[in-house]
C-alpha positions in Angstrom: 2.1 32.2 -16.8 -1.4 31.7 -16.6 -1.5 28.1 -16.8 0.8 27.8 -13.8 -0.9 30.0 -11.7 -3.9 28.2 -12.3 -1.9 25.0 -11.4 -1.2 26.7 -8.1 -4.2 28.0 -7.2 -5.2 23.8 -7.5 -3.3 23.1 -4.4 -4.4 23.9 -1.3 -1.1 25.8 0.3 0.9 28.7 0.3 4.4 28.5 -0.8 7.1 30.8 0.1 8.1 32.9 -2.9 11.6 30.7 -3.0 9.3 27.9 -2.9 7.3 29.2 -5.9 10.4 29.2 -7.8 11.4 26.1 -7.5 8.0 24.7 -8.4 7.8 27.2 -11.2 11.2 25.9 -12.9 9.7 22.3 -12.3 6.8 22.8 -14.3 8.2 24.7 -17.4 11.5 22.4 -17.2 9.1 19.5 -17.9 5.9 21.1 -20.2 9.5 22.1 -22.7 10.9 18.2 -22.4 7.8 17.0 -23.5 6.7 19.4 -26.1 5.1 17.8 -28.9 4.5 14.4 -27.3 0.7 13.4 -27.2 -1.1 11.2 -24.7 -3.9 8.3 -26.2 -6.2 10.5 -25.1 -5.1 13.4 -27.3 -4.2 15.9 -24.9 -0.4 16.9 -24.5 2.0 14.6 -22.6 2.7 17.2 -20.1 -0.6 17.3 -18.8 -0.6 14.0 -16.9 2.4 15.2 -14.5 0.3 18.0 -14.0 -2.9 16.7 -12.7 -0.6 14.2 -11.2 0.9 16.8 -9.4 -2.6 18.4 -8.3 -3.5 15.2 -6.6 -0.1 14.5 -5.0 -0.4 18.1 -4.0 -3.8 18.5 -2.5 -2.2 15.4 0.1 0.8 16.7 0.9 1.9 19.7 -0.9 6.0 19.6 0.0 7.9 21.8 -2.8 10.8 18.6 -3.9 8.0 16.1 -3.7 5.6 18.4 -6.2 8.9 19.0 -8.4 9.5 15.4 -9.0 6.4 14.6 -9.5 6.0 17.0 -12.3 9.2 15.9 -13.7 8.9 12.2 -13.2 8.1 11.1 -16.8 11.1 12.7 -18.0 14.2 10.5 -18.2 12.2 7.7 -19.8 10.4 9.3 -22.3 12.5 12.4 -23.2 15.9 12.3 -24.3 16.8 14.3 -21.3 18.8 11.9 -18.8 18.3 11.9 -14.8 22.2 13.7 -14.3 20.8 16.6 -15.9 18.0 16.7 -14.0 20.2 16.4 -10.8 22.3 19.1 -12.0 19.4 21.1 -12.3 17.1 20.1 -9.6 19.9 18.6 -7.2 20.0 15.2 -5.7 16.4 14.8 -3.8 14.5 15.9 -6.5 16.6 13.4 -8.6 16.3 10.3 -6.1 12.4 10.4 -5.8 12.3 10.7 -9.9 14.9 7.2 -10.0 12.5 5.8 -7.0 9.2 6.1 -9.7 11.7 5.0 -12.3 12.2 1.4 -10.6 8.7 1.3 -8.7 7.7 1.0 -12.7 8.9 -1.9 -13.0 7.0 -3.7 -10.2 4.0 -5.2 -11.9 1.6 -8.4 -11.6 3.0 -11.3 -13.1 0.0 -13.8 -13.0 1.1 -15.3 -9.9 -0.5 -18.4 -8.3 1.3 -18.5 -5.2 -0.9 -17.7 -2.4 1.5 -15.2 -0.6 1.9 -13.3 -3.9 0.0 -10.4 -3.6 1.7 -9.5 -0.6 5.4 -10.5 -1.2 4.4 -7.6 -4.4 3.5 -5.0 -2.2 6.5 -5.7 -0.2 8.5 -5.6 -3.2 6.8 -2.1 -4.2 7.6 -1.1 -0.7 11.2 -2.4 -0.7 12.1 -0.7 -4.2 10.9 2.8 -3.0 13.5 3.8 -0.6 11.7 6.9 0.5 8.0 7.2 1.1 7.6 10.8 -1.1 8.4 8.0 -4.1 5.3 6.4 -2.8 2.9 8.9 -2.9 4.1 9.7 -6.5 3.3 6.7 -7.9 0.5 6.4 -6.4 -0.8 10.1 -7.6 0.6 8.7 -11.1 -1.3 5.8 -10.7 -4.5 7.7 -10.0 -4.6 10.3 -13.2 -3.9 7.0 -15.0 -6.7 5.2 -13.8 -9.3 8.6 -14.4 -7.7 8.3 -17.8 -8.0 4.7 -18.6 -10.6 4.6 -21.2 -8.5 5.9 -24.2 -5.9 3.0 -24.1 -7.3 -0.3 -25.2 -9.6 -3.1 -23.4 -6.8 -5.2 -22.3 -4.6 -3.2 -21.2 -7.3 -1.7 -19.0 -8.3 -4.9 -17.3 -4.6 -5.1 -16.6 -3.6 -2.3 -15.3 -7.0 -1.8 -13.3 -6.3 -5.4 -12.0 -3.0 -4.3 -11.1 -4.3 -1.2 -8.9 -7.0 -3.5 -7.1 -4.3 -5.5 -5.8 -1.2 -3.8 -5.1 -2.0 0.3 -4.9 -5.7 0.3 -3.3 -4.3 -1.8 -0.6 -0.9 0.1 0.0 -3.3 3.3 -0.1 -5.1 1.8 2.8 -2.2 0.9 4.8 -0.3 4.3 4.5 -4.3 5.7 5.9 -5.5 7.3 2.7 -9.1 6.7 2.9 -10.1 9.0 -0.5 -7.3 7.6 -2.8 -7.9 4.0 -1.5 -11.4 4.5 -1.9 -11.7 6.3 -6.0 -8.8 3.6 -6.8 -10.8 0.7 -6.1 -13.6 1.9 -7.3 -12.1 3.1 -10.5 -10.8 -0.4 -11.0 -14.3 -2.4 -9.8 -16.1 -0.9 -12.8 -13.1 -1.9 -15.3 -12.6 -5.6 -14.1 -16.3 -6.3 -13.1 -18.2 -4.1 -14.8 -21.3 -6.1 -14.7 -20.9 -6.0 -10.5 -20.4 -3.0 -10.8 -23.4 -1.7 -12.2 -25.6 -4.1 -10.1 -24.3 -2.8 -6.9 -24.5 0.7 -8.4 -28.6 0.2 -9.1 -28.8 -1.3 -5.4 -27.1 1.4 -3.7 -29.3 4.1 -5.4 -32.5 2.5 -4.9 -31.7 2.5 -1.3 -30.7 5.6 -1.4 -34.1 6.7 -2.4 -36.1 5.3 0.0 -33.5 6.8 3.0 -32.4 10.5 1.5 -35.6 11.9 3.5 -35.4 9.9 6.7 -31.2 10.5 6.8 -32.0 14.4 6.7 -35.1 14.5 9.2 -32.0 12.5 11.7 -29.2 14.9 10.7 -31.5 17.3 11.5 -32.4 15.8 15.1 -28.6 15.0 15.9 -28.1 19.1 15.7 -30.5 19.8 18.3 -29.9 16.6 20.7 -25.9 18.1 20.4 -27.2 21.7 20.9 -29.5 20.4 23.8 -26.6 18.8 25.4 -24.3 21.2 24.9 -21.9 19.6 23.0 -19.3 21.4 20.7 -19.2 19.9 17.1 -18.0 21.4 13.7 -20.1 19.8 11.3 -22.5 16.4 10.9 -21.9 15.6 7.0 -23.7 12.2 5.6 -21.5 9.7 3.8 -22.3 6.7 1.6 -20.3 3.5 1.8 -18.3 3.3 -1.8 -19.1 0.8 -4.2 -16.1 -1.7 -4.1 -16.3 -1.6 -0.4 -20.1 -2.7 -0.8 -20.0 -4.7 -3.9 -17.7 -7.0 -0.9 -19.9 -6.6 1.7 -22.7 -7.6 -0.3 -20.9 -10.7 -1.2 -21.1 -11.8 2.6 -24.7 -11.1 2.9 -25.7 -13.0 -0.1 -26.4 -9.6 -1.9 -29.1 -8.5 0.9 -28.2 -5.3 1.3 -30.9 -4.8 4.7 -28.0 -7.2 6.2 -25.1 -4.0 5.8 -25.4 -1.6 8.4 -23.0 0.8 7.7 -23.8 1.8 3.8 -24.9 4.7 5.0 -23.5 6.8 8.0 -23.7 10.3 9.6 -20.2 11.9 10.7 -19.6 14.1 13.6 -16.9 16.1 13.5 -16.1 17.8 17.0 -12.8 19.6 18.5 -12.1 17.1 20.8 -11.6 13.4 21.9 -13.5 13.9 25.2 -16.3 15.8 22.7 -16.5 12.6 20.9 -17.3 10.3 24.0 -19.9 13.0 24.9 -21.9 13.1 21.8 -21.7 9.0 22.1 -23.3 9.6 25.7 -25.8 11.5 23.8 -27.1 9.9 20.9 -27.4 6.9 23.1 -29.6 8.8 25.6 -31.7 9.7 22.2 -31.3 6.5 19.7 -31.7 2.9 20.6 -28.0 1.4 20.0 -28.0 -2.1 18.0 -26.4 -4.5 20.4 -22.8 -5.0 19.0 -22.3 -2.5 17.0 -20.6 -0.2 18.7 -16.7 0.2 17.7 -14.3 2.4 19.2 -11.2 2.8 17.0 -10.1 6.1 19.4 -8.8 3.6 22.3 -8.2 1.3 19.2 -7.1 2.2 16.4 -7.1 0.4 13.5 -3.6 -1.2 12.0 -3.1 2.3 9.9 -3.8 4.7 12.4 -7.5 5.8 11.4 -9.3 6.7 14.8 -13.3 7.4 15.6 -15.9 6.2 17.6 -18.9 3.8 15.1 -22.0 2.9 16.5 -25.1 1.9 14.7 -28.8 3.2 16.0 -32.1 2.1 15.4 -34.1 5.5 13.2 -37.6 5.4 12.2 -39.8 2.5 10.7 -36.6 0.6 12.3 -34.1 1.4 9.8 -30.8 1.2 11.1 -27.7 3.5 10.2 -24.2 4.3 11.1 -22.9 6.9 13.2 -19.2 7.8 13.4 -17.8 10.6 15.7 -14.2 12.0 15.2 -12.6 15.0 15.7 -11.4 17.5 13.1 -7.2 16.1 13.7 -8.6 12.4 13.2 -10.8 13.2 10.3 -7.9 14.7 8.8 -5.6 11.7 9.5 -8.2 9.4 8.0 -8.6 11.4 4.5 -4.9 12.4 4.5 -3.1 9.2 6.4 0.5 9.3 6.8 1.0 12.7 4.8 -1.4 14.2 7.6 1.4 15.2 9.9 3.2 17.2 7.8 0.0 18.7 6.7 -0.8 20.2 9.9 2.4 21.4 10.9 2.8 23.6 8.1 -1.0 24.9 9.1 0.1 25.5 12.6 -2.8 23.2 13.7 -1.9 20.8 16.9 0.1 18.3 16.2 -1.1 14.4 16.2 0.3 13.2 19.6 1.5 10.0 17.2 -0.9 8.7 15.8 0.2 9.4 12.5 3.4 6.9 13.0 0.8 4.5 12.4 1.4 0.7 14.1 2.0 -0.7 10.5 5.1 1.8 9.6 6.4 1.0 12.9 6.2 -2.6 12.4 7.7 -2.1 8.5 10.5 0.1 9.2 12.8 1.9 11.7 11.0 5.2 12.1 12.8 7.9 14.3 10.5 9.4 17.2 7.8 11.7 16.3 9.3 14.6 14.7 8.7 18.1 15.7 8.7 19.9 12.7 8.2 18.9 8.5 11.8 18.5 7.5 12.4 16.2 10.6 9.1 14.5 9.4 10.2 13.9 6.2 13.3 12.8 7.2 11.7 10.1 9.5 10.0 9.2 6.0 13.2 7.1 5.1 12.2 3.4 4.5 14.5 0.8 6.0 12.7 -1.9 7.1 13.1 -4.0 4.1 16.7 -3.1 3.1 18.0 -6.5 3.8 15.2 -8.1 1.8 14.8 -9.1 -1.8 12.5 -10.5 -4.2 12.3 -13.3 -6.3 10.6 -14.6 -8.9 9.4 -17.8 -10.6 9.3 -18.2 -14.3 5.3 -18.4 -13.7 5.7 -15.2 -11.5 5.4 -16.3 -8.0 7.3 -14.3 -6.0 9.6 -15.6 -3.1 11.0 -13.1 -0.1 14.1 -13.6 1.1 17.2 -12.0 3.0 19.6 -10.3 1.1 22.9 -12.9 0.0 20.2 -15.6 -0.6 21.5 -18.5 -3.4 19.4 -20.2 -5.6 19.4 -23.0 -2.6 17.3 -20.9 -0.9 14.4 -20.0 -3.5 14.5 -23.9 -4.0 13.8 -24.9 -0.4 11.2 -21.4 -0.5 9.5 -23.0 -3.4 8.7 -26.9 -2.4 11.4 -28.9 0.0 10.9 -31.7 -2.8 12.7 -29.3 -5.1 15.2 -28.6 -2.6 16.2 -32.1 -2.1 16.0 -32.8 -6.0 17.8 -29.7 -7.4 21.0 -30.3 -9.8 21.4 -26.4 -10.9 19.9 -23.1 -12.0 18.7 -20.6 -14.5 19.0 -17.2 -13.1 17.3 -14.9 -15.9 17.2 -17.5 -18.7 21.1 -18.0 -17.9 22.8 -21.4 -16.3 24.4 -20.0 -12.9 25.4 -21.7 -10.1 23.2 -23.1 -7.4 25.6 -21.2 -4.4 25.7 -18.0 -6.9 24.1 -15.1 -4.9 20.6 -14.0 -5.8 19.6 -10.4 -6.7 16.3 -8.5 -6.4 13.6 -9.2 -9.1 16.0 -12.0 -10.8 13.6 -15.2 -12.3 14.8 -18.2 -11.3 14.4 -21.8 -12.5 15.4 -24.9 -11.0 16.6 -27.9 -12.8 15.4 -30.9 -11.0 16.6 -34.1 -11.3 14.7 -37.7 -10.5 16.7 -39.1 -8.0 17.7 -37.6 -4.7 20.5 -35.3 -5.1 23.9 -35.3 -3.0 23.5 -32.5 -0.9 27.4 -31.2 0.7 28.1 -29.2 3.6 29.0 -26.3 1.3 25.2 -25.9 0.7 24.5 -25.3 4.4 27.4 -22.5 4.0 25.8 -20.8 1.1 21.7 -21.0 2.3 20.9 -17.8 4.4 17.3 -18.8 5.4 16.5 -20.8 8.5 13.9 -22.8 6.5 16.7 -24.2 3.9 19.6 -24.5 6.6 17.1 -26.7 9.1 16.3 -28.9 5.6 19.9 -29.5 4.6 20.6 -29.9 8.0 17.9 -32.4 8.4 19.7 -34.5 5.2 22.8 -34.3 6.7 22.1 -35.9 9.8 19.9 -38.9 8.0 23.1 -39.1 5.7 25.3 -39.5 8.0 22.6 -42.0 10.4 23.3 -44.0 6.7 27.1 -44.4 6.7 27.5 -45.0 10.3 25.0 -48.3 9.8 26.9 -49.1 6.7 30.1 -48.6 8.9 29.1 -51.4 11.5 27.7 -53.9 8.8 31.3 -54.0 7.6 32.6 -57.4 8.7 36.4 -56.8 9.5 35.2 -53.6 11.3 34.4 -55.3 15.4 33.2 -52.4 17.4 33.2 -54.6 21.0 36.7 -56.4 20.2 38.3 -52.9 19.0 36.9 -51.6 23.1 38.1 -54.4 24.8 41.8 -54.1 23.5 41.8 -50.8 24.4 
């Protein structure tokens, strides 16, 4: 009992006491399933849904989300099976734990293909059919990347690769700066450790010569806000993370006097017009560097995050980075898309929808801002890419294409050459044929043949994409361009004789 109330107390929220329950049940229903099974680390299986639990839980603490999470190693390595768990748990719980199921089976290939990366995240997207199966993974994701140094060196490069690539990134995009953030650079010092270290040196040596000058200007931004009379809650300082410098560096030919936003100040005030105030001010007190003033209130960024940057000139004319936000956008940036739900349940204001951020409306069909968590969640649903699927090459390119797509289309997706030149198929190592419809995460080969191959009307019928209908199309009309001119070079065939009988 002690053990789960320390779990509890881990997660910032107070659950009802049918809430409790459920969460209890959870959490004992999975520690028994996994009893005896040991992690490479040494520690007991159950442990890792645990802490994955804490993470997913100190985001966005909703009672079916927490349960599956808990449970979510279960069907694949007990012998307990996901109907058991449904008739325990119900259906919702179930779905999210069948939605980390087949997100598991989304990983790098080795691809080449320059769209790859994102046709993967896509695919990670698509397969999760509810973003609560997101946040899982991703919580999964980050207990196994603090974890990572007890499996061996390969495997860590490859699953460290993996998270640079496709989790960081969908971390960034659903607005969760602190997982984006520890899950790259978690993953920088695994794949380049030797970066890694060299950017770590530079950034604390800078450090050193700042700490006492950042202070002596935290210090002076109090008073100039108190002089004004401006309402703030806090000014915290924040250093730029390594990954995010190691790449900045990389612009600036590794001169790190060039980046002017490794180190920043944050204000934190109640509200928007607060924020514009304190700008007013620290202007009035701090010479602005020309340019480098960014406001991300009147335009946000791509997944939602808001505040107000501007860079000042300090002493000895050092330069840093300023950024004012308000408490709702601050929470919005650490918590992204789970922020809503967050505070709803704390009675705070509600974002005035922000949190619908521009990319989930351009990936899916959300419903209007919801007034309350349940509707929230609800809106959650991901439909966007429903009528999509995924394909890939035996070297692991990925192709997207529409739903009911033939192995014409991934030809003509591939290279138009191997459109024109295809004689059949391997879908999964098996011969199938060409107008045979294509399913998500199938590996497909083409067999191409040397000479041009006779392309029918029935082809046009069975291709789905415009790209391979517009190229068959195109055949079609040189085709028949050829038989026409064959038709007139016959001799017993007079085309002015047979017009002037008529």
């Amino acid at each position: 009992m002690k053990y789960f109330q320390d779990f509890l107390n881990s997660i910032p929220h107070k659950f009802t006491p049918e809430e409790e329950a459920v969460i209890k049940r959870a959490y004992e229903f999975a520690q028994k399933a996994h009893a005896g099974q040991k992690r490479k680390s040494g520690e007991d299986y159950f442990i890792h849904g645990r802490e994955a639990a804490i993470i997913l839980g100190k985001l966005f603490p909703d009672v079916p989300t927490l349960a599956a999470t808990l449970l979510h190693d279960v069907p694949e390595d007990t012998e307990i099976t996901l109907e058991e768990i449904e008739k325990q748990f119900g259906p919702e719980i179930a779905r999210l734990i069948d939605g980390v199921t087949q997100l598991g089976h989304v990983r790098m290939k080795n691809g080449k293909d320059k769209f790859y990366m994102e046709n993967l995240r896509k695919l990670f997207i698509a397969t999760s059919q509810d973003i609560r199966v997101i946040l899982i993974k991703l919580s999964d994701r980050m207990h196994n990347m603090r974890t990572l140094e007890f499996i061996p060196r390969d495997k860590q490069i490859r699953i460290a690769k993996e998270t640079l690539e496709i989790y960081a990134p969908i971390a960034g995009r659903l607005g969760i700066g602190n997982w984006k953030d520890e899950l790259e650079d978690l993953s920088f010092k695994v794949v380049f450790p030797k970066e890694y270290q060299k950017t770590k040196e530079l950034l604390e040596n800078e450090m050193a010569s700042r700490q006492d000058s950042m202070k002596e200007t935290q210090k002076n931004l109090v008073h100039i806000l108190h002089a004004e009379g401006i309402k703030f809650q806090e000014i915290t300082g924040r250093v730029k993370r390594l990954y995010s410098l190691h790449r900045k560096l990389q612009k600036y030919e590794s001169d790190i006097s060039k980046i002017h936003d490794f180190i920043a100040l944050r204000i934190i005030t109640k509200s928007t017009s607060d924020c514009y105030a304190a700008l007013g001010s620290i202007h009035k007190h701090f010479q602005p560097v020309p340019g480098r003033i960014k406001d991300f209130i009147a335009n946000p960024k791509p997944n939602g995050y808001q505040s107000i940057h501007t860079t000042v000139f300090g002493k000895a004319g050092k330069t840093f980075e300023i950024q004012i936000r308000t408490d709702l956008m601050h929470e919005e940036a650490e918590r992204g898309v789970a922020a809503h739900w967050f505070y709803a349940e704390e009675g705070k204001p509600e974002s005035s929808g922000r949190v619908q951020a521009k990319w989930f409306k351009e990936l899916q069909s959300w419903q209007e801002e919801a007034s309350s968590p349940e509707e929230f969640l609800e809106s959650l649903k991901i439909d966007f890419f429903r009528d999509r699927i995924f394909v890939f090459t035996p070297k692991g390119d990925i192709k997207d294409l529409p739903q009911g797509s033939s192995a014409i289309d991934f030809a003509f997706a591939v290279h138009t050459d191997l459109g024109y030149h295809m004689m059949g198929a391997k879908i999964n190592g098996k011969m199938r044929s060409i107008f045979d419809e294509l399913q998500n995460e199938d590996v497909v080969e083409i067999i191409k043949i040397k000479k041009e191959a006779v392309i029918s009307r029935d082809w046009l019928k069975a291709a789905r994409t415009q790209n391979a209908r517009n190229k068959i199309r195109h055949y079609l009309k040189e085709h028949d361009k050829g038989i026409l001119e064959r038709i007139k070079e016959l001799k017993s065939f007079s085309l002015p004789r047979f017009f002037r009988k008529k």
